[in-house]
C-alpha positions in Angstrom: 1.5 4.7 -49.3 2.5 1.4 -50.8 2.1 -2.1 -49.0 5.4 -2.9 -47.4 7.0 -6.0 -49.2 6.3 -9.2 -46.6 9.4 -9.2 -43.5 10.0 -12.7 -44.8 11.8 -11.8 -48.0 16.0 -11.5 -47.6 16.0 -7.7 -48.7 12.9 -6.7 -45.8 14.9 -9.1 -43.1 18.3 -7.0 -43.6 16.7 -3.6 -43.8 16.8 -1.2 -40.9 13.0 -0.6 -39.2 13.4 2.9 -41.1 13.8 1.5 -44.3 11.4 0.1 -46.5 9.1 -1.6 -46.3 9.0 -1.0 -42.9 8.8 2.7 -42.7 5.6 3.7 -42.3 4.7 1.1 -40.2 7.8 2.2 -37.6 6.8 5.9 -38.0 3.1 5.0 -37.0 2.8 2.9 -34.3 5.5 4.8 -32.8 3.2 7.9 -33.3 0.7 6.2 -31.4 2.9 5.2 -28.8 3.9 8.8 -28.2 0.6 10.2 -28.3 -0.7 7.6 -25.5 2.2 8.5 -23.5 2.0 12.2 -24.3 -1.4 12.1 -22.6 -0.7 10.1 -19.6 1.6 12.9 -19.1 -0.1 15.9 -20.1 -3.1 15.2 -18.3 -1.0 15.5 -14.9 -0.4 18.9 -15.6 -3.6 20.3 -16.1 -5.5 18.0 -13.5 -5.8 20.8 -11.2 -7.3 23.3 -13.4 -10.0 20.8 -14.4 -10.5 19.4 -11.2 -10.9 23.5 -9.6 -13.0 24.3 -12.7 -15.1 21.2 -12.6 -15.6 21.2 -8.8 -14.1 17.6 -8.6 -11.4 17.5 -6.0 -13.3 14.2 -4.3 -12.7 12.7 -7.9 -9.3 13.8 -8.4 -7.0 10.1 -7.9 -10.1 8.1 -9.3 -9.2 10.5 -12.7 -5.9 9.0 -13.0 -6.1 5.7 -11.0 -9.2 4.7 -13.5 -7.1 3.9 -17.0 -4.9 2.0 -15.0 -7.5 -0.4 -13.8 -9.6 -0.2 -17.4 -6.3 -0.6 -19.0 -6.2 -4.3 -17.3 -9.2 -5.2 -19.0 -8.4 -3.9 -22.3 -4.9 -5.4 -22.5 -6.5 -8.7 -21.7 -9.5 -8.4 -24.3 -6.6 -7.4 -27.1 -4.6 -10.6 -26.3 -7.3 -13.0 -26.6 -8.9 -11.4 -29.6 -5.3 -10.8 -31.1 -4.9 -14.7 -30.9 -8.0 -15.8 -32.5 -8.4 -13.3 -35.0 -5.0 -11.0 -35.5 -4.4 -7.7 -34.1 -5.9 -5.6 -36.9 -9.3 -5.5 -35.8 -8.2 -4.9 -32.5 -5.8 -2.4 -33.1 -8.5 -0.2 -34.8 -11.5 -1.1 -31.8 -8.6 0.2 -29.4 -8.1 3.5 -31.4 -11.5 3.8 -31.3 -12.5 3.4 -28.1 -9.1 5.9 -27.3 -10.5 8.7 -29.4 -13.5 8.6 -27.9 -12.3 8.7 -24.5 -10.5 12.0 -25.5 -13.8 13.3 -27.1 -15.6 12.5 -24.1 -13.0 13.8 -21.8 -12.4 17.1 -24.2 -16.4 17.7 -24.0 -16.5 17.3 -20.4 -18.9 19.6 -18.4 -18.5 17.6 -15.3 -16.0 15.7 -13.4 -18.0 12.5 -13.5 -17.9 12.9 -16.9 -14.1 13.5 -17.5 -13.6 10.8 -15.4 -16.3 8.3 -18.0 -14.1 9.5 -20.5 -10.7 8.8 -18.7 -11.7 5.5 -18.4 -13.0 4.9 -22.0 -9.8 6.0 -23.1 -7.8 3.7 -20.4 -9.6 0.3 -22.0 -8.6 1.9 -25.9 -5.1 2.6 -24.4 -4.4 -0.7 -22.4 -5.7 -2.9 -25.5 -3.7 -0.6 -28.1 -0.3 -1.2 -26.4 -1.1 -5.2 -26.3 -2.2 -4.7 -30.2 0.7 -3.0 -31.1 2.9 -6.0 -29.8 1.3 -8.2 -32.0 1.7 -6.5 -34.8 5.6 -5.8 -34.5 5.7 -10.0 -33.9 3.8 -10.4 -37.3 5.5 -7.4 -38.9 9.0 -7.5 -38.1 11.4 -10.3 -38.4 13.0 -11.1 -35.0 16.4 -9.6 -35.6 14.8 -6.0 -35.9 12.9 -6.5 -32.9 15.2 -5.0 -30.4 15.3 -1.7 -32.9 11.6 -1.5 -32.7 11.5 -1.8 -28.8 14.0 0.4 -28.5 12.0 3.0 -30.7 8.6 2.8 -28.7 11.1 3.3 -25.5 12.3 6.4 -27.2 8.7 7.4 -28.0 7.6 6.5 -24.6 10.0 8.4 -22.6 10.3 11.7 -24.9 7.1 12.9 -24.0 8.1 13.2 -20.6 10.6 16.2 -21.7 7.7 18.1 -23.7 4.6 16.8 -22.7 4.0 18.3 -19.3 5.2 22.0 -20.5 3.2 21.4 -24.1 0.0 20.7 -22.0 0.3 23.8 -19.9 1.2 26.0 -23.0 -2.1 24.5 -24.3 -4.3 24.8 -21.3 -2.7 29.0 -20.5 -3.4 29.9 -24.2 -6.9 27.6 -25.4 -8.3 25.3 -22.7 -7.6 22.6 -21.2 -10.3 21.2 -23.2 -7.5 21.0 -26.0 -5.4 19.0 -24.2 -7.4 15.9 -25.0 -9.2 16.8 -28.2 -5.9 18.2 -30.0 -4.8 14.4 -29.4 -7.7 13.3 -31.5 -6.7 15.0 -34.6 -2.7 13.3 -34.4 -4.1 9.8 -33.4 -5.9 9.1 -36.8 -2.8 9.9 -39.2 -0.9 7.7 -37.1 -3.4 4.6 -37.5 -3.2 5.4 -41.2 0.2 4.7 -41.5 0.3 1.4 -40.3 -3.1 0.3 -42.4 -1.0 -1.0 -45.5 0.9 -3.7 -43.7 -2.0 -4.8 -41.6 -3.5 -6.6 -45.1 -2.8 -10.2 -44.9 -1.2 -10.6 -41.0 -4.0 -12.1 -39.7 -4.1 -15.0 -42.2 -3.5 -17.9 -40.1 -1.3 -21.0 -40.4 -3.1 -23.9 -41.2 -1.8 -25.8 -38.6 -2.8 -23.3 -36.0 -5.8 -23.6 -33.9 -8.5 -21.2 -32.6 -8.3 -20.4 -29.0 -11.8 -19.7 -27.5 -13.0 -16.8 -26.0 -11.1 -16.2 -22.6 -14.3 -15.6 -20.5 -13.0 -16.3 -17.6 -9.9 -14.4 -18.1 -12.1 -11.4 -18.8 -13.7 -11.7 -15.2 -10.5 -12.0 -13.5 -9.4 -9.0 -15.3 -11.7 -6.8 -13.9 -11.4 -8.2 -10.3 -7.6 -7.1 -10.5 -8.8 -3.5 -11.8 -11.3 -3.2 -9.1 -8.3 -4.3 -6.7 -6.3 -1.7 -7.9 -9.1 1.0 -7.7 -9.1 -0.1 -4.2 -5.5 -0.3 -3.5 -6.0 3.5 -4.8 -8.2 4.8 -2.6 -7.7 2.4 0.9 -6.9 6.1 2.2 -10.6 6.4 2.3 -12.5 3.6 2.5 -15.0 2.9 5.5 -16.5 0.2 6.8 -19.7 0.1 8.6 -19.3 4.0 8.8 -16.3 3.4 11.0 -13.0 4.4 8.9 -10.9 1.3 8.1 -7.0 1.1 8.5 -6.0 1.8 5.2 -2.7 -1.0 5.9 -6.2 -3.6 6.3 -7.7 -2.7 3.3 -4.6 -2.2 1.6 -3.0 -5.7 2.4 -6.9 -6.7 1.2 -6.5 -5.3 -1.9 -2.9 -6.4 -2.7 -4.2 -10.0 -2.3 -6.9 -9.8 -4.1 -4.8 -8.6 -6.9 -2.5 -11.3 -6.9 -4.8 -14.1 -6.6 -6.8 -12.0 -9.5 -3.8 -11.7 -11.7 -2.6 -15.1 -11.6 -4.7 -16.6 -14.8 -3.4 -13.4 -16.5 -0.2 -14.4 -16.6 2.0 -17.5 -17.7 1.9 -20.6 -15.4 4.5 -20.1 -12.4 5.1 -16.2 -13.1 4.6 -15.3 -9.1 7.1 -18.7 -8.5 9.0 -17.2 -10.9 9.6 -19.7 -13.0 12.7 -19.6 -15.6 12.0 -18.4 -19.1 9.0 -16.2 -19.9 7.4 -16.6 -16.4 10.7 -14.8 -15.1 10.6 -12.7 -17.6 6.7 -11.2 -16.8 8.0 -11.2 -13.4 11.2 -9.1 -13.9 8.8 -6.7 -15.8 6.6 -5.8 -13.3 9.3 -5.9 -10.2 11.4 -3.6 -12.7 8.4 -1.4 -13.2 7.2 -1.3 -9.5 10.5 -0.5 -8.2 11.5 2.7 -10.9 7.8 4.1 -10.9 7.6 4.1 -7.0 10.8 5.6 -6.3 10.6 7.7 -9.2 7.1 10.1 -8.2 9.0 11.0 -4.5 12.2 12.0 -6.1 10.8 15.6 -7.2 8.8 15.5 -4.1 11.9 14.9 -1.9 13.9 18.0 -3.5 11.5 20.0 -3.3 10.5 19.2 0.9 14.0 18.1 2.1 16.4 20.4 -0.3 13.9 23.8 -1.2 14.2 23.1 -4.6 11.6 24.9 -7.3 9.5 22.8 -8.7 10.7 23.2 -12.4 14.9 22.7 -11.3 13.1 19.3 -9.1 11.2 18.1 -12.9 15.1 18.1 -14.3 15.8 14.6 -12.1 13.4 13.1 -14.4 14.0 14.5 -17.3 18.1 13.0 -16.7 16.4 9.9 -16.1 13.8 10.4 -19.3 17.2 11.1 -21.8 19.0 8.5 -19.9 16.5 5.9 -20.8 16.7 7.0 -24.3 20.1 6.6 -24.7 20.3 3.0 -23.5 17.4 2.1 -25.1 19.4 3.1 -28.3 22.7 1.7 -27.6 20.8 -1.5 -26.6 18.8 -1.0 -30.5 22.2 -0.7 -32.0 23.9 -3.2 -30.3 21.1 -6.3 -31.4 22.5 -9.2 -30.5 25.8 -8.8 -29.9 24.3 -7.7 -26.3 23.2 -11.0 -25.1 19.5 -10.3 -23.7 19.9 -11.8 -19.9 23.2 -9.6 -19.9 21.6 -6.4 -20.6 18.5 -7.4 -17.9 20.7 -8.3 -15.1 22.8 -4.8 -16.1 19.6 -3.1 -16.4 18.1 -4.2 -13.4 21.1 -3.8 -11.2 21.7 0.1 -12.3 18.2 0.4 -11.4 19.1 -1.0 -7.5 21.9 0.9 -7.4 20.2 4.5 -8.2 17.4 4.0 -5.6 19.8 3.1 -3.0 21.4 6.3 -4.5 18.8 7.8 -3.4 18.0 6.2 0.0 21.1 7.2 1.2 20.5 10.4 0.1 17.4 11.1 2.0 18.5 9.3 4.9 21.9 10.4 5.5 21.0 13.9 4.0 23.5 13.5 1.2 23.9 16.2 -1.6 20.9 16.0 -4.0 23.4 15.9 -6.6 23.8 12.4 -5.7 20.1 11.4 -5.8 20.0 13.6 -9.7 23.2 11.6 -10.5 22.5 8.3 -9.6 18.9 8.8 -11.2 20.6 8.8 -14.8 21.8 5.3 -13.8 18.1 4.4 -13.5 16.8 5.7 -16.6 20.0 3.6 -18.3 18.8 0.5 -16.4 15.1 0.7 -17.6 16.5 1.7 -20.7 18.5 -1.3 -21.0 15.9 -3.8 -19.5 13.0 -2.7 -20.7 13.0 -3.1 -24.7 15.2 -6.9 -24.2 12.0 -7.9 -21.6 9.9 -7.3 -24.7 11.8 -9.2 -27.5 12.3 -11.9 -25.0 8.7 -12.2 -24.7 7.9 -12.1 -28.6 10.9 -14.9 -28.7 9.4 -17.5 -26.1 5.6 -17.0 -28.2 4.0 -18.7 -30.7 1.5 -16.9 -33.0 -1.4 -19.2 -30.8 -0.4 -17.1 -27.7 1.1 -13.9 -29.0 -1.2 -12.0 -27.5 -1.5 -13.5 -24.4 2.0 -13.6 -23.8 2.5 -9.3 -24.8 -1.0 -8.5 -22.4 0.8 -10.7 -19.8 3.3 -8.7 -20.1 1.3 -4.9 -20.2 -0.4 -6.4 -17.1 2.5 -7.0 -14.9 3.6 -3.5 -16.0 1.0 -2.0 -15.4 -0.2 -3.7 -11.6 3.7 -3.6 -10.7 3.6 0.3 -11.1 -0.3 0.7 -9.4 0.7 -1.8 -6.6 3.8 0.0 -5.4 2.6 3.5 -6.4 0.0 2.5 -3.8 2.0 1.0 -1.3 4.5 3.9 -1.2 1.5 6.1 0.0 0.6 4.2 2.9 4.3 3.7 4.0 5.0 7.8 3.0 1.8 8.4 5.3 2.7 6.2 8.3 5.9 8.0 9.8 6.1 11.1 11.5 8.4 13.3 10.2 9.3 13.8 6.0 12.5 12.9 6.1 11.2 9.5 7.6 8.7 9.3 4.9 11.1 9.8 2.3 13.5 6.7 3.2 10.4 4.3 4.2 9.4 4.8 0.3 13.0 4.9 -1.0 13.5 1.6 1.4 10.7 -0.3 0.0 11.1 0.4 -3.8 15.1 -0.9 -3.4 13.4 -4.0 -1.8 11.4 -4.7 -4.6 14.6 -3.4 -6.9 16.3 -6.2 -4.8 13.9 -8.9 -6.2 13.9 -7.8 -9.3 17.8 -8.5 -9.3 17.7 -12.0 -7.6 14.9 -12.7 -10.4 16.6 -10.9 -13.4 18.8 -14.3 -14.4 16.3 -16.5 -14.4 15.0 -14.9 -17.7 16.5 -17.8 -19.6 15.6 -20.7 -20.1 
C-alpha cells in the first residue's frame, strides 16, 4: 500500500473518502469498527451456551455490563494520550489489548475467565473508538467528515443484520470458542490498512503545547465504571446481609455516576451549555433514550403480541437499515444539510417512534405500528448520530481532540448503561407486563423529550 498523499493538498480535499489517498484508510478503520460492533453483537447470541457450558449463570450480566464500564476507562486513557502524543500509538495499544481480550475470552475454560477477557477487550474497544476519532480529525479534511461518520454508522449498524445469525452459525458448526478468536484473525488486516497514513499525524504544531497526564481524570473514570457496574447489578446488592431496594442503590449509583462523569466531559455539559457541551449532552440523551426503548421492543412482541422470536428480531433489523439509509443520505447531502437541522430532525423522529410505541403497548395498538414507527428511529439516530460527531471534531483543537471525541464515547456509552439500567428497575416495579412495557416505553420518551428541548442548543 502506498502512503496516502497529505488531506491538505487541493486534489486529497476534493476526493471522495473512497478515493485516494484515502482508501485504505476508510476501508480499515471501518473494518475495525465493524468487527468491534460485530462482537458486541455476536457475543449476545451465544451467551447462553457459554454461560450453561461454563456453569456461570451468577456471572451472566457482569459478562456484558463489564466492557461497558472498562470501556469508560479506556476511552478516557485514548483521549489524553491521543492529545499529548497522537493517536497512533494508541490506536495500536487499543488493538492490542482488543485482541487479547478475544484470545482470552476464546481460551476461556471458566466463566471468570471469559469474563477477565470480556473486560480486557472492553478497555481495547472503548480506547479504539476514541483513537479512531482522532485519526479521521488528523486524516480527513473537514468537508469529508460527515462521509466518514456516516460510513462507521453504516459499519456500526450492519452487523446487527448478520452478526447475531453469523455467531450462531459459528457456535452450531465449531464452538463458540470461534466466535471470539475468528475476530482475531480479521482485526489485524484491518490495523494494517490504516498503518500508511498514521506516518507523520502525530507531528505536532509548534505552537501547540503538551497537556499533562490526566491523573485525575483516570480516577474519576473508573468511579463512573464502578457506578455503572453497580447500577448493573442494584437487583442484587445487599447490605448488612439484608437485601437493599434496588430504587436505593440504584438512585446511589446514578449519582455517583454523574458527579463521577462530570470532569469527563466539557465544562457545563450536564447545564447543557450551547455548543459542544450541548452537543455531548444530546449524545448521550439520544443514546439513552433509543438503546432503552429499543432492548423491550422484541421483548414486547414477543409477551404482549405471541410473536417468534426471529419475526420480533425484524423490528430491529427495520430500525438497523433505517439507520443506514439516513446515515447515507445525511453523508451525501454534506453541508447542504445544515448540522443543527438534521439533530433537531433526528432527535425528534426518535420522540416520535417511542411514543409510537408507548401507545402501542398501552392502548394495545397493532404491532405494525410499534415496527413502523421504529424505522422512524433508526432514521433519527441515523440522522443525528454521524452530524453529533463532525460537530464535535469542528468545536476541537488538536490540544483537545481527544478529549473532546472520549467526551463524547463517554456520554454514549453511560447514556445507554444508565437507562438500560433504569428500564429494569421501572420494568420490575409494576405488576402486570403490559404495565411494565409502558413504564419503560414512558421513561425512554422522557429522556427522548430532553434530548429534543436540548437538540438546538448544539450551536453556538
Amino acid at each position: 500500500m502506498q502512503e496516502p498523499a497529505l488531506p491538505a493538498t487541493h486534489s486529497a480535499a476534493t476526493a471522495g473518502i473512497l478515493q485516494r489517498p484515502y482508501l485504505w484508510v476508510t476501508v480499515g478503520a471501518c473494518a475495525l469498527v465493524f468487527l468491534a460492533a460485530f462482537e458486541s453483537l455476536a457475543v449476545t447470541t451465544i451467551m447462553p451456551v457459554v454461560s450453561r457450558e461454563l456453569d456461570g449463570a451468577s456471572l451472566y450480566a457482569l459478562a456484558f455490563a463489564g466492557p461497558l464500564a472498562t470501556g469508560v476507562i479506556g476511552m478516557v486513557a485514548a483521549g489524553n494520550w491521543s492529545d499529548r502524543r497522537g493517536p497512533t500509538v494508541p490506536l495500536y495499544a487499543s488493538v492490542a489489548l482488543f485482541v487479547l481480550g478475544l484470545i482470552i475470552a476464546g481460551t476461556s475454560v471458566s466463566m471468570p475467565m471469559l469474563v477477565a477477557g470480556r473486560l480486557v477487550q472492553g478497555l481495547g474497544g472503548g480506547a479504539l473508538t476514541v483513537a479512531l476519532y482522532v485519526v479521521v480529525a488528523r486524516v480527513y479534511p473537514a468537508v469529508l467528515h460527515p462521509g466518514i461518520f456516516a460510513a462507521f454508522s453504516a459499519a456500526w449498524v450492519i452487523p446487527s443484520l448478520v452478526g447475531p445469525f453469523a455467531a450462531g452459525i459459528v457456535a452450531e458448526v465449531l464452538s463458540w470458542h470461534w466466535v471470539f478468536l475468528g475476530v482475531v484473525g480479521l482485526v489485524v488486516p484491518a490495523l494494517v490498512m490504516i498503518v500508511p497514513v498514521l506516518r507523520g499525524i502525530d507531528r505536532p504544531s509548534e505552537q501547540a503545547t503538551v497537556p499533562p497526564w490526566a491523573l485525575g481524570r483516570l480516577a474519576w473514570a473508573a468511579l463512573a465504571a464502578l457506578a455503572v457496574l453497580g447500577l448493573n447489578l442494584s437487583a442484587g446488592v445487599t447490605i448488612a446481609g439484608v437485601p437493599a431496594a434496588p430504587a436505593l442503590v440504584a438512585a446511589a449509583a446514578v449519582v455517583i455516576a454523574l458527579v463521577a462523569v462530570r470532569p469527563l466531559v466539557p465544562r457545563g455539559t450536564l447545564l447543557a451549555r450551547r455548543g459542544l457541551p450541548s452537543v455531548i449532552l444530546t449524545r448521550g440523551l439520544a443514546s439513552a433514550a433509543f438503546f432503552g426503548a429499543e432492548v423491550y421492543l422484541p421483548y414486547l412482541l414477543i409477551e404482549e403480541y405471541q410473536f417468534p422470536p426471529t419475526f420480533a428480531g425484524l423490528a430491529l433489523t427495520g430500525g438497523a437499515l433505517s439507520w443506514a439509509a439516513a446515515a447515507a443520505i445525511q453523508g451525501r447531502l454534506g453541508t447542504r444539510l445544515q448540522h443543527r437541522v438534521a439533530v433537531r430532525i433526528g432527535s425528534a423522529l426518535v420522540l416520535g417512534a417511542i411514543l409510537l410505541t408507548l401507545a402501542t403497548s398501552a392502548l394495545h395498538w397493532p404491532a405494525a405500528v410499534a415496527i413502523a414507527g421504529w424505522l422512524f428511529a433508526g432514521g433519527g439516530m441515523g440522522l443525528l448520530y454521524p452530524r453529533l460527531s463532525v460537530m464535535t471534531l469542528a468545536m476541537s483543537t488538536t490540544e483537545n481532540e481527544g478529549f473532546n471525541s472520549s467526551a463524547m464515547s463517554i456520554s454514549d456509552s453511560l447514556g445507554g448503561a444508565l437507562a438500560l439500567a433504569a428500564t429494569g428497575i421501572v420494568f420490575a416495579a409494576f405488576t402486570t407486563t403490559a404495565e411494565s412495557f409502558a413504564g419503560v416505553f414512558a421513561l425512554t420518551a422522557v429522556v427522548a423529550v430532553a434530548a429534543v428541548a436540548v437538540a438546538p442548543r448544539v450551536s453556538r
